[in-house]
Chimera marker file (.cmm) of the C-alpha trace (Angstrom):
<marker_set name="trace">
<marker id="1" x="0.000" y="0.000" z="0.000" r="1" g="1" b="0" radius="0.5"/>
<marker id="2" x="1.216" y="3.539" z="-0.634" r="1" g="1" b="0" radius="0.5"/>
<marker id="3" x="-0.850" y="6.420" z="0.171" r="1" g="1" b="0" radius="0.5"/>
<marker id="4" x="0.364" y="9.939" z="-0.098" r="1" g="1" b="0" radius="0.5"/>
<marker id="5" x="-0.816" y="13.308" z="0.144" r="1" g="1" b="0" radius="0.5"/>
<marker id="6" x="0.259" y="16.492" z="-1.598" r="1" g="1" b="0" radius="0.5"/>
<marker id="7" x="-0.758" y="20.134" z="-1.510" r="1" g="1" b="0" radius="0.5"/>
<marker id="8" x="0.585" y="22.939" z="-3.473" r="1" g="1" b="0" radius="0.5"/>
<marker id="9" x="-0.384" y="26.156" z="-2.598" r="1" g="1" b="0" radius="0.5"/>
<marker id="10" x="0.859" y="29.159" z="-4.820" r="1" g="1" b="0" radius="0.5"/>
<marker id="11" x="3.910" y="29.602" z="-6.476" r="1" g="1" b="0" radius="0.5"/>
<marker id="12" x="4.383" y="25.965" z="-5.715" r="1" g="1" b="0" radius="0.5"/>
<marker id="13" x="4.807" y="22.246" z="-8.043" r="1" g="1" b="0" radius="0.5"/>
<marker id="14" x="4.249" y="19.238" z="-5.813" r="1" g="1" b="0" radius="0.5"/>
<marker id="15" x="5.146" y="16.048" z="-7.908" r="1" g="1" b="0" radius="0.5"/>
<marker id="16" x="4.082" y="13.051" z="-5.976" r="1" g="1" b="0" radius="0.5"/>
<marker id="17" x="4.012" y="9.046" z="-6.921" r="1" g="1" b="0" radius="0.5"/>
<marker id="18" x="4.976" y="5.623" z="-6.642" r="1" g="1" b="0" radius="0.5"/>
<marker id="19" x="6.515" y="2.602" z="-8.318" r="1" g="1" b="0" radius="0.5"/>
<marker id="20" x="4.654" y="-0.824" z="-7.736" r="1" g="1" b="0" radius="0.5"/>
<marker id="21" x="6.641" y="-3.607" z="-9.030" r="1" g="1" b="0" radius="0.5"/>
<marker id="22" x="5.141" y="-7.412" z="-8.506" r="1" g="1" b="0" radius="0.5"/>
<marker id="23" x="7.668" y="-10.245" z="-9.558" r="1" g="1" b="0" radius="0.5"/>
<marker id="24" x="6.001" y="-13.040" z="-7.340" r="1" g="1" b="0" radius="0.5"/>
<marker id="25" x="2.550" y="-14.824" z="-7.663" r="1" g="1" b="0" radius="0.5"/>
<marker id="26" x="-0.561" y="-13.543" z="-6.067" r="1" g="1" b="0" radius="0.5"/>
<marker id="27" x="0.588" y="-10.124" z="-4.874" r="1" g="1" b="0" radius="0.5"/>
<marker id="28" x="-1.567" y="-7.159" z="-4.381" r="1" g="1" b="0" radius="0.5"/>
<marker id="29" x="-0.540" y="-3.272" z="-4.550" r="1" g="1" b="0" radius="0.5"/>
<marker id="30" x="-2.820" y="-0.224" z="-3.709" r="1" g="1" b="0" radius="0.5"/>
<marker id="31" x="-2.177" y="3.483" z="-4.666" r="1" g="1" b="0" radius="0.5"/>
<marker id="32" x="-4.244" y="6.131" z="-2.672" r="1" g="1" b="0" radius="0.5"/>
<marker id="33" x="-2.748" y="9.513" z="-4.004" r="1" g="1" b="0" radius="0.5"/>
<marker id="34" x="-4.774" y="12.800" z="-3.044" r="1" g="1" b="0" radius="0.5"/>
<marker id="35" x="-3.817" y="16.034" z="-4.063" r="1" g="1" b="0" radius="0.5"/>
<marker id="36" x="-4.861" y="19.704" z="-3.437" r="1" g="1" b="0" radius="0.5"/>
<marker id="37" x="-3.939" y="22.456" z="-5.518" r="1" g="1" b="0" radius="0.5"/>
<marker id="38" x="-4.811" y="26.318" z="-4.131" r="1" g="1" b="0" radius="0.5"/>
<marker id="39" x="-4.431" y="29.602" z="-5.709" r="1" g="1" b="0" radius="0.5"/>
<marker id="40" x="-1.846" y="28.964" z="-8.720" r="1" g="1" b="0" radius="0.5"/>
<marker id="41" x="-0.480" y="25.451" z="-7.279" r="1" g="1" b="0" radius="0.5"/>
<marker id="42" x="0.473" y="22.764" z="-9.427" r="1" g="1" b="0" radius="0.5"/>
<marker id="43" x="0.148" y="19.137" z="-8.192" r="1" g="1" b="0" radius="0.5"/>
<marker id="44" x="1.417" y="16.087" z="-10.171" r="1" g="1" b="0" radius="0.5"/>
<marker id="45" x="1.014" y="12.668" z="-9.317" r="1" g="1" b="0" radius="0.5"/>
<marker id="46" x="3.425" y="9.888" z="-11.532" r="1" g="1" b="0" radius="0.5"/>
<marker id="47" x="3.339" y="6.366" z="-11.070" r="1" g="1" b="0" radius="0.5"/>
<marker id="48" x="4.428" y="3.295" z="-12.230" r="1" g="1" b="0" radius="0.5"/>
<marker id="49" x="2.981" y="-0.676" z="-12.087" r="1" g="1" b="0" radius="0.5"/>
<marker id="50" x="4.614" y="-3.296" z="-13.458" r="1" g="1" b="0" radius="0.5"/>
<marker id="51" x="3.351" y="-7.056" z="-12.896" r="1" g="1" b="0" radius="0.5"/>
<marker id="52" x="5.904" y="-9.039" z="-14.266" r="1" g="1" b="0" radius="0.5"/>
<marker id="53" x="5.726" y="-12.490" z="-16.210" r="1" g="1" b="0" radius="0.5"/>
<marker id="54" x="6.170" y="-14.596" z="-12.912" r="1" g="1" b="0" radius="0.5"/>
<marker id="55" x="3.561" y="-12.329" z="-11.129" r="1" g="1" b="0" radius="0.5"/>
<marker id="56" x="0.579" y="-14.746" z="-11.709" r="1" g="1" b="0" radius="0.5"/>
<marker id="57" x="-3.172" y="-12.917" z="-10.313" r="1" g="1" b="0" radius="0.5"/>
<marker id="58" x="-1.461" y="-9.882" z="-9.763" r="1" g="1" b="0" radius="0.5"/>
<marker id="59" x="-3.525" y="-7.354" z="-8.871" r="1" g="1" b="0" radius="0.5"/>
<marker id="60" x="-3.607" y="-3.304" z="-8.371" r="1" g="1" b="0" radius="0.5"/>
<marker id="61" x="-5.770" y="-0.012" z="-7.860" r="1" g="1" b="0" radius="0.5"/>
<marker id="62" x="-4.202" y="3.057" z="-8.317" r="1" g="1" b="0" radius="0.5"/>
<marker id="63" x="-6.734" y="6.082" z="-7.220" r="1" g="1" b="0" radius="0.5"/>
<marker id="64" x="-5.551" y="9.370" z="-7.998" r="1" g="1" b="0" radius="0.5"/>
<marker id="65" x="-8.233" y="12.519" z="-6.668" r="1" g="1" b="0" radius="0.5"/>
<marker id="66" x="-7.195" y="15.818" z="-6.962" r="1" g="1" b="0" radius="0.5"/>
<marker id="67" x="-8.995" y="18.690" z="-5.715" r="1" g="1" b="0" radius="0.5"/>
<marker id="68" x="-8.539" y="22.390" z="-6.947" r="1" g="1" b="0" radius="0.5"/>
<marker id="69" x="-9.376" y="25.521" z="-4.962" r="1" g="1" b="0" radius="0.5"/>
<marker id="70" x="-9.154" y="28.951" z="-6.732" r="1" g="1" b="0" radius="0.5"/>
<marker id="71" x="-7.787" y="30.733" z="-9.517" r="1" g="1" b="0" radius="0.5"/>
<marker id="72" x="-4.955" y="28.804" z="-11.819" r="1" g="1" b="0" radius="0.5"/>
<marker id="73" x="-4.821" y="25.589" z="-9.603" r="1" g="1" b="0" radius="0.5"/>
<marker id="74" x="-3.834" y="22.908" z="-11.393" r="1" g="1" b="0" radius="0.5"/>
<marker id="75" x="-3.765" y="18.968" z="-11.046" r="1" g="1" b="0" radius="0.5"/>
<marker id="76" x="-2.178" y="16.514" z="-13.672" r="1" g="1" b="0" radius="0.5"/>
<marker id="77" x="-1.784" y="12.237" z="-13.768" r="1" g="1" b="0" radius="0.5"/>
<marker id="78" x="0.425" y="10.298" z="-15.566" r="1" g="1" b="0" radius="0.5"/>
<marker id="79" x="-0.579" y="6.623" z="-14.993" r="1" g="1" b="0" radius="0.5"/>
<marker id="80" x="2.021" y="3.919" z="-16.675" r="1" g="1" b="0" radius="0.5"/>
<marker id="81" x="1.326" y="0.491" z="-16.799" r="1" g="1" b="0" radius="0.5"/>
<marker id="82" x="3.463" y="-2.588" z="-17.671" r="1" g="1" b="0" radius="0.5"/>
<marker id="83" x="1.438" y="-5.578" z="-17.624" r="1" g="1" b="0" radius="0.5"/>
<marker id="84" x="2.707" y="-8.376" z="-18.944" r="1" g="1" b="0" radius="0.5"/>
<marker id="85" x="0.109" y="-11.179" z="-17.964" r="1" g="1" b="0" radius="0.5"/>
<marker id="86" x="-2.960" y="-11.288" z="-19.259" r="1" g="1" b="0" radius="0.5"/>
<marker id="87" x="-4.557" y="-13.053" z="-15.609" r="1" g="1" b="0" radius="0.5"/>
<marker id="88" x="-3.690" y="-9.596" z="-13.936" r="1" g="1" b="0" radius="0.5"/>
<marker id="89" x="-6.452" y="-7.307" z="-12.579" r="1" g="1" b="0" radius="0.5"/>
<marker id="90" x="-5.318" y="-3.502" z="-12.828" r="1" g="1" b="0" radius="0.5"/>
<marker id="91" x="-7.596" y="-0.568" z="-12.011" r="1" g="1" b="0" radius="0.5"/>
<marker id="92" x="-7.061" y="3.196" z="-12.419" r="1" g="1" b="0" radius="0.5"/>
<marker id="93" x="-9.406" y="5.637" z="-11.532" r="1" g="1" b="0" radius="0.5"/>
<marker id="94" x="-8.903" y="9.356" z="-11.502" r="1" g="1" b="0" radius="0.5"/>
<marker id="95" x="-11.093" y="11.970" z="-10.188" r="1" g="1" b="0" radius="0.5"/>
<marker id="96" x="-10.510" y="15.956" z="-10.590" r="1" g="1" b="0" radius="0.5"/>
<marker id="97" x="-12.742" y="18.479" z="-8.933" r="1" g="1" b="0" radius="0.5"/>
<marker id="98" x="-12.723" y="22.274" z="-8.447" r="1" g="1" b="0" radius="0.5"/>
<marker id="99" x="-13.983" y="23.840" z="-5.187" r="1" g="1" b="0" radius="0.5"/>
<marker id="100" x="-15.694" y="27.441" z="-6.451" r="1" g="1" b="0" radius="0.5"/>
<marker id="101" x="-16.728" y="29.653" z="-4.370" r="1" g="1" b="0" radius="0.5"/>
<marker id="102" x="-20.469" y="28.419" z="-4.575" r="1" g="1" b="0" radius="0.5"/>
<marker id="103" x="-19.586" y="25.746" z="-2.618" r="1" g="1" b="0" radius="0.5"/>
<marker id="104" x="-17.729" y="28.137" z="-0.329" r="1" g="1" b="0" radius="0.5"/>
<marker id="105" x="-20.692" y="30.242" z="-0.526" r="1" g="1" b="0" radius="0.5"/>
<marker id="106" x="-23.001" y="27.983" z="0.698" r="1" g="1" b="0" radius="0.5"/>
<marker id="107" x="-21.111" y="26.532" z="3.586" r="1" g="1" b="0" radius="0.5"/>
<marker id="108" x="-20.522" y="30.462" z="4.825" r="1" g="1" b="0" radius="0.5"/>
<marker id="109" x="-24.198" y="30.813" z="4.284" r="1" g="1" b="0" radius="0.5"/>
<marker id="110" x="-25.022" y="28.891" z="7.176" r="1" g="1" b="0" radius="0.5"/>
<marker id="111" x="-22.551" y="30.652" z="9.321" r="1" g="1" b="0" radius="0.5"/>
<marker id="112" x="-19.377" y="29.084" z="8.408" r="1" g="1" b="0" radius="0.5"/>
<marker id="113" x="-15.851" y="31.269" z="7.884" r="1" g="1" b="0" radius="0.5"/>
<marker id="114" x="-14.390" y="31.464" z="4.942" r="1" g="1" b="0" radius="0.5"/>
<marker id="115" x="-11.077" y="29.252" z="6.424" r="1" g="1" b="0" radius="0.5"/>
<marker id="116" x="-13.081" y="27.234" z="8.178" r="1" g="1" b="0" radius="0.5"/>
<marker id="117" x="-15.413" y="26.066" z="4.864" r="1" g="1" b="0" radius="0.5"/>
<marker id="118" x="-11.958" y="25.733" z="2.964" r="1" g="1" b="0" radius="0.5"/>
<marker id="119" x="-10.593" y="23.230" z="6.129" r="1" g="1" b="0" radius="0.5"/>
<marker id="120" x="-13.798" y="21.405" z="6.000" r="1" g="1" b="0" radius="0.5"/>
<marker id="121" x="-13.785" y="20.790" z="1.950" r="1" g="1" b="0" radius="0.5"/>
<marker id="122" x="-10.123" y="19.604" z="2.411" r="1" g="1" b="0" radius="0.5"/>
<marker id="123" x="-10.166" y="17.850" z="5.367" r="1" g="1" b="0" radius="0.5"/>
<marker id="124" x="-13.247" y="15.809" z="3.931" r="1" g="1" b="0" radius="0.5"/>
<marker id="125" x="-11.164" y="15.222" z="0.477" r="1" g="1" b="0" radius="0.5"/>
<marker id="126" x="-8.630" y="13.544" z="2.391" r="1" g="1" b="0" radius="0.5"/>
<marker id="127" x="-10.548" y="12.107" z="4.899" r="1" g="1" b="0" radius="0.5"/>
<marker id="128" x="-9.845" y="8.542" z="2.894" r="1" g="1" b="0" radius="0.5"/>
<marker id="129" x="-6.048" y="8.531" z="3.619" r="1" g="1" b="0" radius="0.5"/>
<marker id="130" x="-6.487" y="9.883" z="7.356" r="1" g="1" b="0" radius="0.5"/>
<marker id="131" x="-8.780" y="7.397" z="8.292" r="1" g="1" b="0" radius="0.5"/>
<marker id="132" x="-6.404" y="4.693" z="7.461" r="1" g="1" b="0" radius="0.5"/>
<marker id="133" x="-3.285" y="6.245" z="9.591" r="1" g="1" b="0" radius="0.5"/>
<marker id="134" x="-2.756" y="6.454" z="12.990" r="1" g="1" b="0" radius="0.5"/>
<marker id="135" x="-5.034" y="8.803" z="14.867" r="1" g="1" b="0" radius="0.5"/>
<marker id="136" x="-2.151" y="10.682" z="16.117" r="1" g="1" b="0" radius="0.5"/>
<marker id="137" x="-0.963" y="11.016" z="12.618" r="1" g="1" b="0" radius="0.5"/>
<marker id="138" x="-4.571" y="11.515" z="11.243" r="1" g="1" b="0" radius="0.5"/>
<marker id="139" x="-5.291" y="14.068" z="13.883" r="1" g="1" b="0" radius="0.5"/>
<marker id="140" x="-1.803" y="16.107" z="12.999" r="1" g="1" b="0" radius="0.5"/>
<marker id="141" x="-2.697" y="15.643" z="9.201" r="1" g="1" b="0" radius="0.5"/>
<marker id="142" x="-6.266" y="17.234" z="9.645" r="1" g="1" b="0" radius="0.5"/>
<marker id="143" x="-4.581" y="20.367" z="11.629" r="1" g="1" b="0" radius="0.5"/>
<marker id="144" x="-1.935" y="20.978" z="8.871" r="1" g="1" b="0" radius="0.5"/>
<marker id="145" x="-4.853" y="20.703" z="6.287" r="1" g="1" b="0" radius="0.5"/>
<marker id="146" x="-7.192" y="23.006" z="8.161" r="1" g="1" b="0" radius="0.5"/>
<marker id="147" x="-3.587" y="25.157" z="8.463" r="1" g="1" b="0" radius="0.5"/>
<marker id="148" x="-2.520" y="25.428" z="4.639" r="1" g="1" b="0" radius="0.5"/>
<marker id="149" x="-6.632" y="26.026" z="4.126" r="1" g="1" b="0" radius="0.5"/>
<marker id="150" x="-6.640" y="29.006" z="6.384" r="1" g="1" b="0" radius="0.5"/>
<marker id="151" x="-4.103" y="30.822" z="4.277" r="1" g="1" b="0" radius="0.5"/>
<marker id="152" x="-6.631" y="33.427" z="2.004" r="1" g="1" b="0" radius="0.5"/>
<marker id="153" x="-8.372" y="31.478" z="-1.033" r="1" g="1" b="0" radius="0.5"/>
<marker id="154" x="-7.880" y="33.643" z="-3.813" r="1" g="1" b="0" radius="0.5"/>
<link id1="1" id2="2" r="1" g="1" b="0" radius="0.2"/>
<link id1="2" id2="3" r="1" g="1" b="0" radius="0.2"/>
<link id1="3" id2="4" r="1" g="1" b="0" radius="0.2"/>
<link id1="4" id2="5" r="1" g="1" b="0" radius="0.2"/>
<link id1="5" id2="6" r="1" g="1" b="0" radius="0.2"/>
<link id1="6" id2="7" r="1" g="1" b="0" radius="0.2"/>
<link id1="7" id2="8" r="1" g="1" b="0" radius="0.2"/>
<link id1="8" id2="9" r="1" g="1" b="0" radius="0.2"/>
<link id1="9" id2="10" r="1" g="1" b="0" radius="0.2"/>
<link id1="10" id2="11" r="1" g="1" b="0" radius="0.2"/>
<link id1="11" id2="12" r="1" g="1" b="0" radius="0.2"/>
<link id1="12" id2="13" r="1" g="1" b="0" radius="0.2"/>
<link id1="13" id2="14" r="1" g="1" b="0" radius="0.2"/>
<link id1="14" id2="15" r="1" g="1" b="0" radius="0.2"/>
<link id1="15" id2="16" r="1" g="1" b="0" radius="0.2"/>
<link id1="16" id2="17" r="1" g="1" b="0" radius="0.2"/>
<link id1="17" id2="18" r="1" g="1" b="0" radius="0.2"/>
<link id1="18" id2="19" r="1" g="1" b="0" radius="0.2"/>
<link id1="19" id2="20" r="1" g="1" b="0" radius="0.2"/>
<link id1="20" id2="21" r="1" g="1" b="0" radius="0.2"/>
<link id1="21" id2="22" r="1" g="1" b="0" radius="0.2"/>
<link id1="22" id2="23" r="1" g="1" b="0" radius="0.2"/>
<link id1="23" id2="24" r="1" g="1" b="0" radius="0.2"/>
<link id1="24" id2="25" r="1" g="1" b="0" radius="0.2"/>
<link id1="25" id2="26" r="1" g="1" b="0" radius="0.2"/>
<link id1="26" id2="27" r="1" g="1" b="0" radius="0.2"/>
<link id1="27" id2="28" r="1" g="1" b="0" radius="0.2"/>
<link id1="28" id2="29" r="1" g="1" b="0" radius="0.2"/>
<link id1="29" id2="30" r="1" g="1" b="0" radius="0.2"/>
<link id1="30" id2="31" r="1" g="1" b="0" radius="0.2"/>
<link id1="31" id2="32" r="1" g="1" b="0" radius="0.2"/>
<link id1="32" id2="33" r="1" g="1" b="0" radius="0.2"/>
<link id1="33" id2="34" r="1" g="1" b="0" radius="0.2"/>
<link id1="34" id2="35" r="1" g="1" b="0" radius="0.2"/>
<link id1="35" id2="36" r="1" g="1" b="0" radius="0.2"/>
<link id1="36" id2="37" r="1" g="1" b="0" radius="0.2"/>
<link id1="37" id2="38" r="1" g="1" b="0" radius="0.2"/>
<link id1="38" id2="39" r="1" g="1" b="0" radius="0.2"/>
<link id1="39" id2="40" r="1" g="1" b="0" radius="0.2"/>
<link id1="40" id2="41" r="1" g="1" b="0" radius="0.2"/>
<link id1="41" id2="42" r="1" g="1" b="0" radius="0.2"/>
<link id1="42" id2="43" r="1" g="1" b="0" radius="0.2"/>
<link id1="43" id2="44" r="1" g="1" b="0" radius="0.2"/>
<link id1="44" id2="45" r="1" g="1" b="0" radius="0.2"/>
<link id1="45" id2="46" r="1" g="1" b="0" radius="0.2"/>
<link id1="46" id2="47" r="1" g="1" b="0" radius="0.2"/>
<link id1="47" id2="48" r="1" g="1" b="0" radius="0.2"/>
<link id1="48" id2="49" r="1" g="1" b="0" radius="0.2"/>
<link id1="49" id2="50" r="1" g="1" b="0" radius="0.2"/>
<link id1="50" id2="51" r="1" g="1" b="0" radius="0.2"/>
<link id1="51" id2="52" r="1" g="1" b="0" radius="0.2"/>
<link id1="52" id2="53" r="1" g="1" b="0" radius="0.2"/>
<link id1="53" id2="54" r="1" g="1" b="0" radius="0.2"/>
<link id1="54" id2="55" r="1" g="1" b="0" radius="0.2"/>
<link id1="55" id2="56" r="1" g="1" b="0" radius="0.2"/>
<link id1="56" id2="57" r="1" g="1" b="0" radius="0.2"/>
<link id1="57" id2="58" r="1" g="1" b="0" radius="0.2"/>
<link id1="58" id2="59" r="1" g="1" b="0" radius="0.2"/>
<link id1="59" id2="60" r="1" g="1" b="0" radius="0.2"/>
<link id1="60" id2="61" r="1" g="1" b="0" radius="0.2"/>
<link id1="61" id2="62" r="1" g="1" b="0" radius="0.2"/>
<link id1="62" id2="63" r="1" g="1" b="0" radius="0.2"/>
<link id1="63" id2="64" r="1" g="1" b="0" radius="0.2"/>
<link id1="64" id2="65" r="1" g="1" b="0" radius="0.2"/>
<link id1="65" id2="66" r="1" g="1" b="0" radius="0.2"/>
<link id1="66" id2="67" r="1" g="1" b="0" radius="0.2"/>
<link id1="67" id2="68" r="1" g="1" b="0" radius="0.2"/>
<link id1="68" id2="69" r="1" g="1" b="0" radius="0.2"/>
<link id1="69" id2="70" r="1" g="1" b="0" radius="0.2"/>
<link id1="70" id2="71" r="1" g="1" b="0" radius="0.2"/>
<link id1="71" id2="72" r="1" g="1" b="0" radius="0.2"/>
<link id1="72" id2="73" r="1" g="1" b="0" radius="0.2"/>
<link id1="73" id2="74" r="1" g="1" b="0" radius="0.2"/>
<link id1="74" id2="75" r="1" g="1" b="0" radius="0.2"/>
<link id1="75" id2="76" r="1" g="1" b="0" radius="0.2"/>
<link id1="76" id2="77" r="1" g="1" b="0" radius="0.2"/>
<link id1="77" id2="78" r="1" g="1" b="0" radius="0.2"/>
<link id1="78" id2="79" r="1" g="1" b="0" radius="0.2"/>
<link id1="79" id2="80" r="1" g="1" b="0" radius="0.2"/>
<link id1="80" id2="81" r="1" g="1" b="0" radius="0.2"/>
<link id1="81" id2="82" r="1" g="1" b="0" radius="0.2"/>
<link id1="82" id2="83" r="1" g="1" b="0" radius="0.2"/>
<link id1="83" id2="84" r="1" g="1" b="0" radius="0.2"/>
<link id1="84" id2="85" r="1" g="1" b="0" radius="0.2"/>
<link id1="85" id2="86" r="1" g="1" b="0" radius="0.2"/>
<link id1="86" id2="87" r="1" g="1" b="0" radius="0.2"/>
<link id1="87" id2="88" r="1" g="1" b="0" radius="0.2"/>
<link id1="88" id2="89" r="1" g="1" b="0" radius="0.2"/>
<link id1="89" id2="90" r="1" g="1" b="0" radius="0.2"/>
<link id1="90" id2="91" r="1" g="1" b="0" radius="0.2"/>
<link id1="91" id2="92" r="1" g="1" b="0" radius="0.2"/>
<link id1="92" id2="93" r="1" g="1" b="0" radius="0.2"/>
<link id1="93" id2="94" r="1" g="1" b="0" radius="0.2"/>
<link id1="94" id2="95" r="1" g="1" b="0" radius="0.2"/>
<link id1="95" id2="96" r="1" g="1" b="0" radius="0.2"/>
<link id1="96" id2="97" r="1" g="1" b="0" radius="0.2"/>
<link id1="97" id2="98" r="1" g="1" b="0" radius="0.2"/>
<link id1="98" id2="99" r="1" g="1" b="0" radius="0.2"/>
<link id1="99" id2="100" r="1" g="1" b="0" radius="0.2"/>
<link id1="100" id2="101" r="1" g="1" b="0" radius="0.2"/>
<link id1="101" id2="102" r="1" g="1" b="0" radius="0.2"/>
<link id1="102" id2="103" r="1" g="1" b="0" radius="0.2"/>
<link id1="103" id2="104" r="1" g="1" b="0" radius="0.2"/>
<link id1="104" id2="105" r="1" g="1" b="0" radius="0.2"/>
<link id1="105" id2="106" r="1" g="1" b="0" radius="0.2"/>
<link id1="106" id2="107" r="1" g="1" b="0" radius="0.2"/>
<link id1="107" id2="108" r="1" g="1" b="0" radius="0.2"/>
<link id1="108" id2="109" r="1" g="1" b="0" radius="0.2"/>
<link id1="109" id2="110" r="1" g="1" b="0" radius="0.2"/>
<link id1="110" id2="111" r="1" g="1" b="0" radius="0.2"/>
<link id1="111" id2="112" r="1" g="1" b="0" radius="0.2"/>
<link id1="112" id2="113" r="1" g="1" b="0" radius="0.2"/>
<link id1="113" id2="114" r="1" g="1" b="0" radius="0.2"/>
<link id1="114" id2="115" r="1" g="1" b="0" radius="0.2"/>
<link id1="115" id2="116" r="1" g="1" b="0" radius="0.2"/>
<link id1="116" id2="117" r="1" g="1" b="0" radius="0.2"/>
<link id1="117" id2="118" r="1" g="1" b="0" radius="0.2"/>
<link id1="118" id2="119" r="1" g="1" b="0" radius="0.2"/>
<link id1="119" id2="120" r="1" g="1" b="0" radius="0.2"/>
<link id1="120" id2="121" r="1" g="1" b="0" radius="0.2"/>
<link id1="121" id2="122" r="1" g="1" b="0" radius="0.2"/>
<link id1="122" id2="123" r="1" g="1" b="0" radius="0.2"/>
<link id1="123" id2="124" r="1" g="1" b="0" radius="0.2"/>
<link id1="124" id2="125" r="1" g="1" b="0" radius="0.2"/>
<link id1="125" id2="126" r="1" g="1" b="0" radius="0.2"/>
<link id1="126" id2="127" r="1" g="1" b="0" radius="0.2"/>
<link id1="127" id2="128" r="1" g="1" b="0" radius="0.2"/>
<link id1="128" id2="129" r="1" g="1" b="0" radius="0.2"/>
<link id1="129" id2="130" r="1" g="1" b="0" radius="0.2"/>
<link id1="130" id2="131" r="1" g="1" b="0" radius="0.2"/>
<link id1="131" id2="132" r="1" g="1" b="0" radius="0.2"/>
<link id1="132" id2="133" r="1" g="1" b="0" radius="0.2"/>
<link id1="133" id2="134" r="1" g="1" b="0" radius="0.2"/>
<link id1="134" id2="135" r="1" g="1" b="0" radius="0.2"/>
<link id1="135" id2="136" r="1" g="1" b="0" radius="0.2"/>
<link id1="136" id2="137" r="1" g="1" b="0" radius="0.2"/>
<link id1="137" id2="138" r="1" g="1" b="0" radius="0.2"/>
<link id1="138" id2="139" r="1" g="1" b="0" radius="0.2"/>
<link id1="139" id2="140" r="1" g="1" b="0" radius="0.2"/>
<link id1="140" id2="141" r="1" g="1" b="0" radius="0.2"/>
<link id1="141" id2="142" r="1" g="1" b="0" radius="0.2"/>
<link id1="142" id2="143" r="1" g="1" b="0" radius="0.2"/>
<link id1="143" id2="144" r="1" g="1" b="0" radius="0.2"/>
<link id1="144" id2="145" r="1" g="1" b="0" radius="0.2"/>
<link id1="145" id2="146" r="1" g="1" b="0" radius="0.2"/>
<link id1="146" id2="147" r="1" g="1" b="0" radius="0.2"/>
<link id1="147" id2="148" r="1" g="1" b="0" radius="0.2"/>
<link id1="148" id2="149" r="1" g="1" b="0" radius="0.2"/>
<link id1="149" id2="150" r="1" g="1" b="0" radius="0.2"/>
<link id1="150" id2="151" r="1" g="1" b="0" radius="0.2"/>
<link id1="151" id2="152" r="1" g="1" b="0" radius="0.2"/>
<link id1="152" id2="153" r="1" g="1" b="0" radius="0.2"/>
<link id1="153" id2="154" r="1" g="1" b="0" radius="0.2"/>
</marker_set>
């Protein structure tokens, strides 16, 4: 399993993956990569599977979600596969979506701050990776979110 998180506020490139290889029978590999882009940030995730020839039933997921808040965010996936069995099971699934300020809008409508709708929005985006940490680490992650998100959404 590999599961990684990357956030890119302005001015800032985060390139973020991961190299599966399976050379043995019956092995599994899972790719969780989230990414939030803010204000001008560029987040990239790269990754590589290969299930070799002695591999039998290999299997992987790769999951890339990126989420992009403001003006000139920006999220990009570059998926490569080598599969050279044809009894392997490979998935890839990508998702992109852009936080506007309706959504913003409607969470401060009901008496929410600004930074605090942002933290919310994020914290639930990556709520898939924290959950499957450590509380300690999952409750450290979720301040550092909630952090980066108070920082002015332009």
């Amino acid at each position: 399993d590999m599961l990684s998180i990357a956030v890119a506020g302005p001015g800032q490139i985060q390139d973020a993956g991961a190299k599966m290889y399976h050379l043995a029978p019956n092995t599994t590999s899972r790719i969780l990569s989230k990414s939030l882009s803010k204000s001008g940030g560029q987040a990239s995730y790269r990754g590589l599977v290969h299930i070799s020839k002695n591999a039998r039933q290999g299997r992987a997921k790769i999951t890339c979600d990126a989420m992009m808040i403001g003006e000139g965010a920006r999220s990009d996936t570059f998926p490569h596969m080598e599969i050279e069995r044809s009894d392997a099971t490979v998935e890839h699934e990508a998702t992109v979506e852009r936080i506007g300020t309706e959504r913003l809008f409607s969470l401060m409508a009901r008496g929410i701050t600004e930074e605090d709708a942002s933290g919310l929005l994020a914290n639930g985006f990556v709520e898939p990776v924290s959950r499957e940490i450590p509380l300690e680490y999952s409750i450290e992650l979720n301040r550092l979110i909630r952090y980066e998100m108070s920082k002015k959404v332009g």
